[in-house]
FIMAR-737616 format. One line per 4 residues: their letters; for each residue z, y, x of N, C-alpha, C, O. Coordinates in steps of 0.2 Angstrom, whole numbers, padded with zeros to 4 digits. Layout:
residues N
A) Z:Y:X:Z:Y:X:Z:Y:X:Z:Y:X  ...
END
This chain:
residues 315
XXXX) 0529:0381:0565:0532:0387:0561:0539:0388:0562:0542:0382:0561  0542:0391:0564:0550:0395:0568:0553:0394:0561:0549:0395:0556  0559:0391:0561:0565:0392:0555:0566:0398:0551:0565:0397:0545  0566:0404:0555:0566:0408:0550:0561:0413:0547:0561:0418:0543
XXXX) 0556:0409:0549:0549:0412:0544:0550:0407:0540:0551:0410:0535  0550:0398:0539:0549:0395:0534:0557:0396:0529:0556:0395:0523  0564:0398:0531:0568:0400:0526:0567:0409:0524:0570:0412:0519  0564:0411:0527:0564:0418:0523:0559:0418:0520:0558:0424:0517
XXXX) 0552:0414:0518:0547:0411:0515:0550:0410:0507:0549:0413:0502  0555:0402:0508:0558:0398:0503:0560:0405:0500:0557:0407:0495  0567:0411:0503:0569:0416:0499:0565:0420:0495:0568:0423:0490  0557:0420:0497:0553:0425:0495:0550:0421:0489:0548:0424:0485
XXXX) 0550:0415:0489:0548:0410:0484:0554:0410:0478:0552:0410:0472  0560:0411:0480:0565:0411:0476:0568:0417:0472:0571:0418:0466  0566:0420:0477:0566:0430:0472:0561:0430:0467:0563:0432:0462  0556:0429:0468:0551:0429:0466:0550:0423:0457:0546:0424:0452
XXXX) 0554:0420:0459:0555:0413:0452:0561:0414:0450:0562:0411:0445  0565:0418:0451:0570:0423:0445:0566:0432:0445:0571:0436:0444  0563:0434:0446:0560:0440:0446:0554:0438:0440:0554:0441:0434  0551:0434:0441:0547:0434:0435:0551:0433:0426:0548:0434:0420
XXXX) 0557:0431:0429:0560:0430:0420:0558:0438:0417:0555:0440:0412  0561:0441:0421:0560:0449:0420:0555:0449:0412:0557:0451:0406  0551:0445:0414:0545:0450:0407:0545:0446:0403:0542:0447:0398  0551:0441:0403:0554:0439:0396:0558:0443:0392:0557:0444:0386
XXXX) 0562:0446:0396:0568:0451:0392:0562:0456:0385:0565:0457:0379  0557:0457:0386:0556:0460:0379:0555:0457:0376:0556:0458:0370  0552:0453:0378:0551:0447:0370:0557:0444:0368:0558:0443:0362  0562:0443:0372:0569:0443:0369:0573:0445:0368:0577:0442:0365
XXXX) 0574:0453:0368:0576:0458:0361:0572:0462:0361:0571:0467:0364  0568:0460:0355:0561:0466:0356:0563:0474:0351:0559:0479:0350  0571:0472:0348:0572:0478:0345:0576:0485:0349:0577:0490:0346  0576:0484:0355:0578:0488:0358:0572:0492:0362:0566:0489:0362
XXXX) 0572:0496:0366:0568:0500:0370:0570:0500:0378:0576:0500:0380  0564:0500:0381:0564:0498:0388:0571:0502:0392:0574:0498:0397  0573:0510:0390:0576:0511:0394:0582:0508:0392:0587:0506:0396  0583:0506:0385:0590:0503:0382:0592:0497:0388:0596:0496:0392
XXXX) 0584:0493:0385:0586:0489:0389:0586:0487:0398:0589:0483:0402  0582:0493:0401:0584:0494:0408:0593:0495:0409:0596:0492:0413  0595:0499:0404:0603:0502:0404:0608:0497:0403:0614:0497:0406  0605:0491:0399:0610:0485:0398:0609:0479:0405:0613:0474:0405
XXXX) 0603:0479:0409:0600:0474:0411:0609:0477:0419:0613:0474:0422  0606:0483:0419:0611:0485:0426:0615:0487:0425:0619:0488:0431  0619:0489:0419:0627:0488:0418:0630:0483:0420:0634:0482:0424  0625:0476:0416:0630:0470:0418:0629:0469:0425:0633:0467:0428
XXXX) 0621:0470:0427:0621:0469:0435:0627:0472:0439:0630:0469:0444  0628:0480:0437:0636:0481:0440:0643:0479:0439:0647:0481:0443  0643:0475:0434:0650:0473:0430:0649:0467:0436:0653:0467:0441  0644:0461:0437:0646:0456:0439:0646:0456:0447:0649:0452:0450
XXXX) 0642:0461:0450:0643:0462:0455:0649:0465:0458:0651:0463:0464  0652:0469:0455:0660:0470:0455:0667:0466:0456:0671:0465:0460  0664:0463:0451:0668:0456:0448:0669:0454:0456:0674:0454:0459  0663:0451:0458:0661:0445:0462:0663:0450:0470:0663:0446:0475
XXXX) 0664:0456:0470:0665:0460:0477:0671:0459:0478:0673:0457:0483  0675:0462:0473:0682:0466:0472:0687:0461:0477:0690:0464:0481  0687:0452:0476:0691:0450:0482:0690:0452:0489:0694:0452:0493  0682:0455:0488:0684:0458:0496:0680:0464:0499:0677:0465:0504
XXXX) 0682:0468:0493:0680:0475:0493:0683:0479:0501:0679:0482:0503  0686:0479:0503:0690:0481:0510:0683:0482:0516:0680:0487:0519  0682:0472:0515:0678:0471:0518:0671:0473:0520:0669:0475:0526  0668:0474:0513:0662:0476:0511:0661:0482:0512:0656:0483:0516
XXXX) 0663:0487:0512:0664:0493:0512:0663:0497:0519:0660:0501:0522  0669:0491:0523:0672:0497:0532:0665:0498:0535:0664:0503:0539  0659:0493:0533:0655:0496:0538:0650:0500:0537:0645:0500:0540  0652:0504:0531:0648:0509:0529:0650:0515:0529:0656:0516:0529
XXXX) 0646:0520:0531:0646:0526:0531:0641:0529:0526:0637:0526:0523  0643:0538:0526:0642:0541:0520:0634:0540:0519:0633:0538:0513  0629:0541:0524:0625:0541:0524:0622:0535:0520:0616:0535:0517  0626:0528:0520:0624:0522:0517:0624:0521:0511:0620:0518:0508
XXXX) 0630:0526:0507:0631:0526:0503:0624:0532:0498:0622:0531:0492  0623:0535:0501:0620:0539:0500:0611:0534:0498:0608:0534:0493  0611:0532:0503:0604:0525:0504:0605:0521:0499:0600:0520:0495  0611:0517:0497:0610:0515:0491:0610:0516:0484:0610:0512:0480
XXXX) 0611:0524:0484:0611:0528:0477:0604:0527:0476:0603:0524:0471  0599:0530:0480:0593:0531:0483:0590:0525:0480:0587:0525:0475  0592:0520:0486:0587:0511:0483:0589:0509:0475:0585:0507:0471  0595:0509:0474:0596:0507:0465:0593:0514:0463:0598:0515:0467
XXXX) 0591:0520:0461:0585:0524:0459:0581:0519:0458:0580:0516:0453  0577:0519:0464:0569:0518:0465:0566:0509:0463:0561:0508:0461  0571:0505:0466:0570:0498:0464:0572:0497:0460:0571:0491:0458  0576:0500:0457:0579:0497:0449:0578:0501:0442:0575:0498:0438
XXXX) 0582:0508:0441:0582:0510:0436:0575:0514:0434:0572:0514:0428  0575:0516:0438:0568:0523:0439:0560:0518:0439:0555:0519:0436  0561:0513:0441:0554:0507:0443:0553:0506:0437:0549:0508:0434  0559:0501:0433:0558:0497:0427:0557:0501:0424:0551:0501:0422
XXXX) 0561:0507:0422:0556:0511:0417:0551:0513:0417:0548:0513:0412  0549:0516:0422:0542:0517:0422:0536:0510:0419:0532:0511:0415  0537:0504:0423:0537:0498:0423:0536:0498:0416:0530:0496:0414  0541:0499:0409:0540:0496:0404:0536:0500:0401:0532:0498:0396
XXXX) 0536:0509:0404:0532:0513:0399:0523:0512:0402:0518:0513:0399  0524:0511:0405:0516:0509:0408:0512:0503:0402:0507:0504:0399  0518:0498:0403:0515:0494:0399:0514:0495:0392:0511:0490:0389  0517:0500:0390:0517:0501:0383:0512:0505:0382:0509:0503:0377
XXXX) 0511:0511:0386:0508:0516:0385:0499:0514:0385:0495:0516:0381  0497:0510:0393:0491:0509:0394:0490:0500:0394:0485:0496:0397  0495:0497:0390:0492:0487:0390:0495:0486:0395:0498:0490:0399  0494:0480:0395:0497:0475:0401:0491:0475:0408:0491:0475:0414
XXXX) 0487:0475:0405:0480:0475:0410:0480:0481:0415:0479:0479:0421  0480:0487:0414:0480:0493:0419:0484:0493:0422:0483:0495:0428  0492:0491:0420:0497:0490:0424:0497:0484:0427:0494:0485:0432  0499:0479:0426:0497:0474:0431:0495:0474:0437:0498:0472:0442
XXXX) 0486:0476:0436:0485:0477:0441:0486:0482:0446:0486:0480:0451  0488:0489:0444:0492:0496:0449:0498:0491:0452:0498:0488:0457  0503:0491:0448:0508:0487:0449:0509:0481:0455:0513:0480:0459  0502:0477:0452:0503:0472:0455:0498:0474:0464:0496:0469:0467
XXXX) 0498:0480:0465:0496:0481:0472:0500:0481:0476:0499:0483:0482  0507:0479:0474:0514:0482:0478:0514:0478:0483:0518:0479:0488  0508:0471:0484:0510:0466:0492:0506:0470:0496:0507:0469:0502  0501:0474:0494:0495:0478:0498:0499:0483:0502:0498:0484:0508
XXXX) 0503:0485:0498:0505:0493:0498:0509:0492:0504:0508:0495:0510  0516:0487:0503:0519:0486:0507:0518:0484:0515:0521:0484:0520  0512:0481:0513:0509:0477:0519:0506:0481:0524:0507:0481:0531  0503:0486:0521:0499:0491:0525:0504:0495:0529:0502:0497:0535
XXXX) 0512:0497:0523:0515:0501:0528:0518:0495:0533:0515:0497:0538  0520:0491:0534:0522:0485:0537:0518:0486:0543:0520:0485:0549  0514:0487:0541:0507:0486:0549:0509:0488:0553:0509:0486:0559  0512:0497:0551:0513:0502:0556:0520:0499:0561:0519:0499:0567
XXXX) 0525:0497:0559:0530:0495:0564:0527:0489:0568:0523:0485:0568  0535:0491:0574:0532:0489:0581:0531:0483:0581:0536:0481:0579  0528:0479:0583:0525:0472:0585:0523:0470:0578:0523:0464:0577  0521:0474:0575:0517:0468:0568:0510:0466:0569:0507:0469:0574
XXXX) 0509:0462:0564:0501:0458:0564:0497:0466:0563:0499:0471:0559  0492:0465:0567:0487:0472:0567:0483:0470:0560:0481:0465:0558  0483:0476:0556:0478:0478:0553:0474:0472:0549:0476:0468:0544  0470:0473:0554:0463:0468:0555:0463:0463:0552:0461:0461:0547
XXXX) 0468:0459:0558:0470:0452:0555:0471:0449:0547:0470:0445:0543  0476:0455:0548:0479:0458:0538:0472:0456:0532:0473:0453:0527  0467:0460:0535:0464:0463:0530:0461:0457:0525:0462:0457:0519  0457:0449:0528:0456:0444:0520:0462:0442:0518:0461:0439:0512
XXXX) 0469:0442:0520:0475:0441:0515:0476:0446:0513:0479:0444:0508  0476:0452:0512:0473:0457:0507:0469:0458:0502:0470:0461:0497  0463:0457:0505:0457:0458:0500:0461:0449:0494:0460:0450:0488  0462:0446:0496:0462:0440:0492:0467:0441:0488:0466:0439:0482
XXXX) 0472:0446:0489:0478:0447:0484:0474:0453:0480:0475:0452:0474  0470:0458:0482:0467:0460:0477:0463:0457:0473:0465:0457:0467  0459:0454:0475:0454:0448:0470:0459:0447:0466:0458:0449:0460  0466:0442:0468:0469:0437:0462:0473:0443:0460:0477:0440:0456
XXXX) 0474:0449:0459:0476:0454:0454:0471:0455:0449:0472:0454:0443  0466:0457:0453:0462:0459:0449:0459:0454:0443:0458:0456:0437  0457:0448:0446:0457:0442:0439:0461:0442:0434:0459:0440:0428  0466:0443:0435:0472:0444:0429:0472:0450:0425:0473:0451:0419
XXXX) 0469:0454:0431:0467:0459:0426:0462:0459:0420:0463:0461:0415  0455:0455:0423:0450:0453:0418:0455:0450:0414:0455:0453:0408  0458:0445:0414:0459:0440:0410:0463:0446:0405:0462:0445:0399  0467:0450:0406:0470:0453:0403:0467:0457:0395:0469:0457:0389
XXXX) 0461:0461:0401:0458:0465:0395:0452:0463:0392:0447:0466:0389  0453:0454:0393:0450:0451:0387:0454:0451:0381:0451:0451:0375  0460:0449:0381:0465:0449:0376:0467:0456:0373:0468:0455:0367  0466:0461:0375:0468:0469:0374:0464:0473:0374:0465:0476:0379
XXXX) 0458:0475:0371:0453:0479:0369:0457:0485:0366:0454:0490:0368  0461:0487:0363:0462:0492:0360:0464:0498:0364:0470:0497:0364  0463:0502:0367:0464:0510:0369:0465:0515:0369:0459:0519:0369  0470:0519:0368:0468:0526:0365:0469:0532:0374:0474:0532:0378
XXXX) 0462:0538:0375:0462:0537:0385:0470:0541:0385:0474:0539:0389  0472:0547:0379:0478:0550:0383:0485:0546:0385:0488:0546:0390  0486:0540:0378:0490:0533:0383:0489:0531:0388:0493:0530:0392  0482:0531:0389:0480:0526:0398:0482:0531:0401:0485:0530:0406
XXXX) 0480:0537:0400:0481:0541:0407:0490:0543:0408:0493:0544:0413  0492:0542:0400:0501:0545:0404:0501:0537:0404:0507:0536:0408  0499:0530:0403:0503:0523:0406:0501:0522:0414:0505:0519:0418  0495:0525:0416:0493:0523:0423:0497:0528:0426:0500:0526:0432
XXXX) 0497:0533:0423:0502:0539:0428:0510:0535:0431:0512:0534:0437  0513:0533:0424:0518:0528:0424:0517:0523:0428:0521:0521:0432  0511:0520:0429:0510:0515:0433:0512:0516:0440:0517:0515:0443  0507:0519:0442:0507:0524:0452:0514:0523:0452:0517:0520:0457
XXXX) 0520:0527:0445:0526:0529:0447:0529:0522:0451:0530:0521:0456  0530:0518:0444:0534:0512:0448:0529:0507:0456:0531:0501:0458  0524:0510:0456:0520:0507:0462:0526:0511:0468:0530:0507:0472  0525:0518:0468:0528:0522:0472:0534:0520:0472:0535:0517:0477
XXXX) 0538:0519:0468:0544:0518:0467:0550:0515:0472:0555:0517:0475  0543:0506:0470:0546:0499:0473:0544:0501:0477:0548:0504:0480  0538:0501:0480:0533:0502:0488:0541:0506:0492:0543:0502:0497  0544:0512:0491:0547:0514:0494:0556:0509:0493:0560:0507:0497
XXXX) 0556:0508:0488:0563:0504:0489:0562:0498:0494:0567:0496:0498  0556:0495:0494:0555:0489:0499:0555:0489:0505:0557:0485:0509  0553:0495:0506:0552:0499:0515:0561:0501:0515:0565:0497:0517  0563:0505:0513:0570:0508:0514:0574:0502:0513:0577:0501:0518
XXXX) 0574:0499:0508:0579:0492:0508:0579:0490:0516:0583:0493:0519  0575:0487:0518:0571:0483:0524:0575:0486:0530:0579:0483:0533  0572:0492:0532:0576:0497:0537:0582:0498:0535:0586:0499:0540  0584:0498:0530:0594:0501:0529:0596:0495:0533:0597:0495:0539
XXXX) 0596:0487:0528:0598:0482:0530:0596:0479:0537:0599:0475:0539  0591:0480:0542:0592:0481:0547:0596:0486:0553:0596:0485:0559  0599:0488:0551:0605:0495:0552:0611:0494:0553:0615:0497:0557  0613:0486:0547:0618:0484:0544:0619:0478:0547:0622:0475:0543
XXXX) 0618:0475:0552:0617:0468:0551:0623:0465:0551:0623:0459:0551  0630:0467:0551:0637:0463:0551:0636:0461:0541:0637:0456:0539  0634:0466:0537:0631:0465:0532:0627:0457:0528:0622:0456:0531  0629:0454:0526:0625:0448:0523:0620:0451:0519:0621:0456:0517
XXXX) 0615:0447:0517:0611:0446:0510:0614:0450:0503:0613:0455:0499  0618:0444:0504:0622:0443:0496:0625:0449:0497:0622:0454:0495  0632:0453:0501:0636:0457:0500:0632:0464:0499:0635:0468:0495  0625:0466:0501:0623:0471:0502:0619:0470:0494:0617:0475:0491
XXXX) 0618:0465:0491:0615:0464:0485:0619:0467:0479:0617:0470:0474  0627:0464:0481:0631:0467:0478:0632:0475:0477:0632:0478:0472  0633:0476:0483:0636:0485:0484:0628:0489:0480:0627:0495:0478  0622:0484:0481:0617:0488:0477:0618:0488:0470:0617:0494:0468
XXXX) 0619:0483:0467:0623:0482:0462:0627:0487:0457:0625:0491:0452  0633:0486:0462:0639:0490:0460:0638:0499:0460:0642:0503:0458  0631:0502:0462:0628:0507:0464:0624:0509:0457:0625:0514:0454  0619:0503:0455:0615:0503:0451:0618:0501:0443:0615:0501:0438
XXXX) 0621:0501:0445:0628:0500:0439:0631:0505:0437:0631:0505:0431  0635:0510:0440:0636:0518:0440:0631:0522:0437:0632:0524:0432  0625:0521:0442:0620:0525:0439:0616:0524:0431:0614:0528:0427  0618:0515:0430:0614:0513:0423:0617:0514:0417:0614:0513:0412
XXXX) 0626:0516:0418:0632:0522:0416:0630:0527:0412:0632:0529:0407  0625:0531:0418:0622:0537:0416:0615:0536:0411:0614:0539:0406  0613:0532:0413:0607:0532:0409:0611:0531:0401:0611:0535:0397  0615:0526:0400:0615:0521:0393:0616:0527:0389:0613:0526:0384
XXXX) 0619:0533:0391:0622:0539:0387:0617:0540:0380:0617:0538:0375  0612:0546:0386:0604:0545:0381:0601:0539:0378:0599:0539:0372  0602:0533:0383:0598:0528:0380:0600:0525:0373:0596:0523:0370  0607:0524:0371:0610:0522:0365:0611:0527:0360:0613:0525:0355
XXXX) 0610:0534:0362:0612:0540:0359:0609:0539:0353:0612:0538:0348  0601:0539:0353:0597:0538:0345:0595:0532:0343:0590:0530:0340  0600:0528:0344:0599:0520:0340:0601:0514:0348:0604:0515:0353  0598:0508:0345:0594:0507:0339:0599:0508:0333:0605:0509:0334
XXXX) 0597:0507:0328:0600:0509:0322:0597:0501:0318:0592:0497:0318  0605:0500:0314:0604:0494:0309:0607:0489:0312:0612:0487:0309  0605:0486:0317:0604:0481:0319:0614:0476:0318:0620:0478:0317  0610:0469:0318:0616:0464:0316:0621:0464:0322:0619:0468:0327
XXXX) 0627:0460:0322:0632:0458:0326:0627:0452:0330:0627:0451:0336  0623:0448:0325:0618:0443:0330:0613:0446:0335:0612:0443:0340  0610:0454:0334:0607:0456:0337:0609:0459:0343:0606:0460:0348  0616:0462:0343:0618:0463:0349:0620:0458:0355:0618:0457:0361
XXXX) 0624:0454:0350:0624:0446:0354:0619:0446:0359:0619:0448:0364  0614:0443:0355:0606:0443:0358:0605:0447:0364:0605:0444:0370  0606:0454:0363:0605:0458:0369:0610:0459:0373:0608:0462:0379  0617:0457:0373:0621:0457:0379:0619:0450:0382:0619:0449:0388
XXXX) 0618:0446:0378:0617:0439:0382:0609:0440:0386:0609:0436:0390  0603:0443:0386:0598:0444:0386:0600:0448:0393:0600:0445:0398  0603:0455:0392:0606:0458:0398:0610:0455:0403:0609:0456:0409  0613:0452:0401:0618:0446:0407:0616:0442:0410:0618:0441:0415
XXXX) 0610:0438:0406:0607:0433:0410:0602:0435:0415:0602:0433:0421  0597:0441:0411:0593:0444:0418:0595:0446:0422:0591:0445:0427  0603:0451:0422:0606:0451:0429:0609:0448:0433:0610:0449:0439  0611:0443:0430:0614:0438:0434:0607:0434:0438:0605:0437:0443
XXXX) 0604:0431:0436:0597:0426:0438:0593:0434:0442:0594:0433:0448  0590:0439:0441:0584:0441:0443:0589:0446:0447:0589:0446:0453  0591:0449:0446:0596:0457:0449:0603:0451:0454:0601:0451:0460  0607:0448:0454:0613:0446:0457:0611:0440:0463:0612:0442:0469
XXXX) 0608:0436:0462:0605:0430:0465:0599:0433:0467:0598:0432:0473  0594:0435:0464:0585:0437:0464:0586:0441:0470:0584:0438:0475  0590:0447:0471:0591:0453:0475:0592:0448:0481:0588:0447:0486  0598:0445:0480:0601:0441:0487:0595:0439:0489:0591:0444:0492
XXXX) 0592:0434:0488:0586:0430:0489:0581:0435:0494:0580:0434:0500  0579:0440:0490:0575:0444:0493:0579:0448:0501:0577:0448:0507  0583:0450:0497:0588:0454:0505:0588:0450:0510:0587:0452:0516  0589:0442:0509:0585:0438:0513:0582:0436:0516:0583:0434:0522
XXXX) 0576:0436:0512:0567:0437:0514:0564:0443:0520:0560:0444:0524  0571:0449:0517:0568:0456:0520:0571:0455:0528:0570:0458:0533  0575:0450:0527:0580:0451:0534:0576:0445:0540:0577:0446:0546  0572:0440:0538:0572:0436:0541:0564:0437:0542:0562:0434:0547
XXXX) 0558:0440:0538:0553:0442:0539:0550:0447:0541:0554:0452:0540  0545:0450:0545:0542:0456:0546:0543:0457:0541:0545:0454:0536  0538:0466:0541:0537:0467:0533:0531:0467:0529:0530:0467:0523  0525:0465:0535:0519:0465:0533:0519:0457:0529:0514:0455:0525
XXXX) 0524:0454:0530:0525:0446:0527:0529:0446:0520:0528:0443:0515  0534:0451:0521:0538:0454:0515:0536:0455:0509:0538:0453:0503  0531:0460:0511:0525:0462:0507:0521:0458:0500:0520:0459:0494  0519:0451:0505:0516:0446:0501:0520:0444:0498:0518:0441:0493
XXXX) 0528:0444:0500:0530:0438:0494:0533:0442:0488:0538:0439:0486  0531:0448:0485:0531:0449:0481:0523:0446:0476:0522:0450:0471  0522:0443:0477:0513:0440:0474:0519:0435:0470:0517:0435:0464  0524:0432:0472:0526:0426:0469:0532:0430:0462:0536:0426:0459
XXXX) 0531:0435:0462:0534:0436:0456:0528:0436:0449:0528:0435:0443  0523:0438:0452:0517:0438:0449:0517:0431:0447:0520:0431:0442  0515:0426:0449:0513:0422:0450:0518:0417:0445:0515:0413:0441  0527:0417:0445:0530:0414:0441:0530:0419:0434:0531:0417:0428
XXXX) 0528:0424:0433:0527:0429:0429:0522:0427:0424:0523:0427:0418  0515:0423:0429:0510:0421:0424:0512:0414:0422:0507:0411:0419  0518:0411:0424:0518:0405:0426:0525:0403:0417:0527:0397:0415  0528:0408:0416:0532:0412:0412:0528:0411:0405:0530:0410:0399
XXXX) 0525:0412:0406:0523:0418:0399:0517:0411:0397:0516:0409:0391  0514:0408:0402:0510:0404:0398:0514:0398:0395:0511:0395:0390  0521:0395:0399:0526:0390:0394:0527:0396:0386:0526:0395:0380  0527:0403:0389:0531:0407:0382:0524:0406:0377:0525:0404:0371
XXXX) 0518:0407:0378:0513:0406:0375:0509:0400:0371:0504:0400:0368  0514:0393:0374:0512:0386:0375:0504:0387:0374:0501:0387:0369  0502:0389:0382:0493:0388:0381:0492:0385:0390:0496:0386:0394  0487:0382:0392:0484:0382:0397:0480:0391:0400:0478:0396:0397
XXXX) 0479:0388:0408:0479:0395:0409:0469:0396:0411:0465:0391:0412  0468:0402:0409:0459:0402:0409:0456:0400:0416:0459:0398:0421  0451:0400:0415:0450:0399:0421:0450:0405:0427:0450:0404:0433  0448:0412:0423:0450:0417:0428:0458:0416:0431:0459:0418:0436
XXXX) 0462:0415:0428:0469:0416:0428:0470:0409:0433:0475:0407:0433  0467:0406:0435:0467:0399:0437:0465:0401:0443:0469:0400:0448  0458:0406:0442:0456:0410:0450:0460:0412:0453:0463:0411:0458  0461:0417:0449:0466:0423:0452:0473:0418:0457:0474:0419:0463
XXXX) 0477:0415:0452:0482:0411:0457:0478:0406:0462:0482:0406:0467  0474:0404:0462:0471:0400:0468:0470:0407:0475:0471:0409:0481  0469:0410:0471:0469:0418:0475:0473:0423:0479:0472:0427:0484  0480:0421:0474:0485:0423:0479:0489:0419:0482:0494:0421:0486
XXXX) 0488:0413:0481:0492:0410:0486:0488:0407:0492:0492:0405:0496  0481:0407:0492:0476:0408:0498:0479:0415:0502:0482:0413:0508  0480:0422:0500:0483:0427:0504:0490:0424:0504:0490:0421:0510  0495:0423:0502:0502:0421:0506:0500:0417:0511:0501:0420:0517
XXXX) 0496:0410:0510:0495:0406:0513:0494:0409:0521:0497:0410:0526  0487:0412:0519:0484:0413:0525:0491:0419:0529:0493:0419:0535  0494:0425:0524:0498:0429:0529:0502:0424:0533:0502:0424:0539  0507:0421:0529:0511:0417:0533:0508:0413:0540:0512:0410:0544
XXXX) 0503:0413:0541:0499:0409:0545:0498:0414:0550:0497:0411:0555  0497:0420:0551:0496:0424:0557:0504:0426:0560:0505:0429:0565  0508:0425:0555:0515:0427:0557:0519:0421:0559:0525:0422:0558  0517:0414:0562:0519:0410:0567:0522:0414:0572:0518:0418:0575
XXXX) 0529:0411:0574:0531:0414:0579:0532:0421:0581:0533:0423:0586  0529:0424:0575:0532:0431:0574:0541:0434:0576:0545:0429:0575  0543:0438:0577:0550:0440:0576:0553:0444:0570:0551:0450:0567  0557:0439:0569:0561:0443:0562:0565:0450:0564:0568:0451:0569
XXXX) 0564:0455:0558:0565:0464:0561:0570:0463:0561:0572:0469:0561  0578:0458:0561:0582:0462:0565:0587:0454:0565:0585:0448:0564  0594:0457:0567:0597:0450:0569:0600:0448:0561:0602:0453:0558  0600:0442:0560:0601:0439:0556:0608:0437:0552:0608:0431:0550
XXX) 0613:0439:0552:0621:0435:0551:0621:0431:0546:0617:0432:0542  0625:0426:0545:0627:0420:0540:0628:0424:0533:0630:0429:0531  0623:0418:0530:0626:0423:0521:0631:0421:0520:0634:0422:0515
END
């Protein structure tokens, strides 16, 4: 196995083990609302990315043109502000279970468009590391709506609606990331994680307006505390580092391989939640992970000696 399949592996293992903190943020200020807290998660994701550019803002910038800029308004939309909420009101709207599983088709989604660009793993090949990442979705899912029987259909139908959105969302920021930073290669990982940042930062400006407008109301000097540190930490770990990681992953992988390593956000997700729940995991949820890391397994294994879609520079 070639160096830069087994490091942009590792990246996709490491994006994936701070992207899962994500589904803590609500159980850790559970008095705000999803867009509050989308608004507070990418402020600070912009304040620190800023922070950490600014010595070399000159730099960062000469190799961009309008159009870039333009792509990056575009990608912090779709992979950050727009996704997450959608993302939270799904879960709210139709359970964890419906969404999960829509959501959690994003290694499918991505893989399939992966296929089409020039020299990837055909199809075919694809297709039981795919079916396997459906299986271990869908396990989770059972396991899901064993815990969550409650329903009401017009919820389900506007949470699944919300669901597709953020499926759509990310499936398109991970293709467009992929191909911009291809484009960019004098660009590093980390720098273009920043300038996403600093983009998505601006924009989480715009949201906070509406979002802090009707509250929340009451709340202590401890509870905001709580929520800037709640916001800080997710963006620094899952948005600052997470992002690098994956920009990463996206530069030194195909994308039909790309695809799969978003399973490992899942996968620390359920890995997360059951320390948060102190329980052992069922044995569907036992499957389902046995499930997805058979599909990584196996894709990474057809994409031996594959070539990475573009040139690589030093982060």
């Amino acid at each position: 196995m070639e160096r830069s399949l087994v490091t942009g592996v590792a990246c996709g293992v490491a994006a994936g083990a701070l992207w899962g903190m994500v589904f803590l943020a609500p159980n850790l200020a559970p008095e705000f609302s999803a867009a509050q807290l989308s608004a507070g998660r990418y402020l600070a994701y912009g304040i620190i990315a800023l922070l950490l550019a600014a010595p070399r803002w000159r730099q960062l910038v000469s190799p961009l043109e309008r159009d870039d800029w333009i792509a990056l308004a575009l990608l912090g939309l779709a992979g950050n502000i727009v996704y997450y909420i959608f993302l939270a009101y799904a879960v709210r709207l139709a359970g964890a279970a419906p969404a999960s599983f829509i959501v959690g088709l994003l290694p499918v989604v991505i893989t399939i468009v992966g296929s089409r660009e020039q020299g990837a793993v055909r199809l075919g090949a694809l297709a039981p590391s795919l079916v396997l990442a459906v299986i271990g979705v869908g396990l989770i899912t059972v396991s899901a709506i064993q815990r969550d029987t409650n329903a009401d259909w017009r919820f389900q139908v506007s949470g699944l609606t919300c669901a597709f959105g953020a499926l759509a969302s990310w499936a398109l920021f991970a293709v467009g990331n992929a191909r911009r930073m291809a484009r960019l290669p004098q660009l590093s990982s980390n720098d273009w994680s920043l300038l996403l940042g600093i983009v998505s930062g601006a924009e989480a400006l715009v949201l906070a307006i509406p979002a802090f407008a009707t509250g929340p109301e009451h709340q202590t000097g401890e509870t905001w505390l709580r929520f800037a540190a709640v916001s800080g930490g997710v963006a620094l770990t899952a948005s600052v580092i997470g992002n690098a990681f994956w920009n990463g992953a996206s530069r030194r992988l195909p994308m039909t391989l790309t695809g799969q390593m978003v399973i490992f956000e899942t996968l620390f997700a359920l890995l997360y939640s059951f320390l948060w729940d102190w329980r052992l995991p069922r044995w569907t949820e036992v499957m389902a992970i046995a499930a997805l890391i058979a599909a990584v397994s196996w894709c990474a294994r057809l994409h031996r000696g594959a070539q990475p879609p573009g040139h690589m520079p030093a982060d």
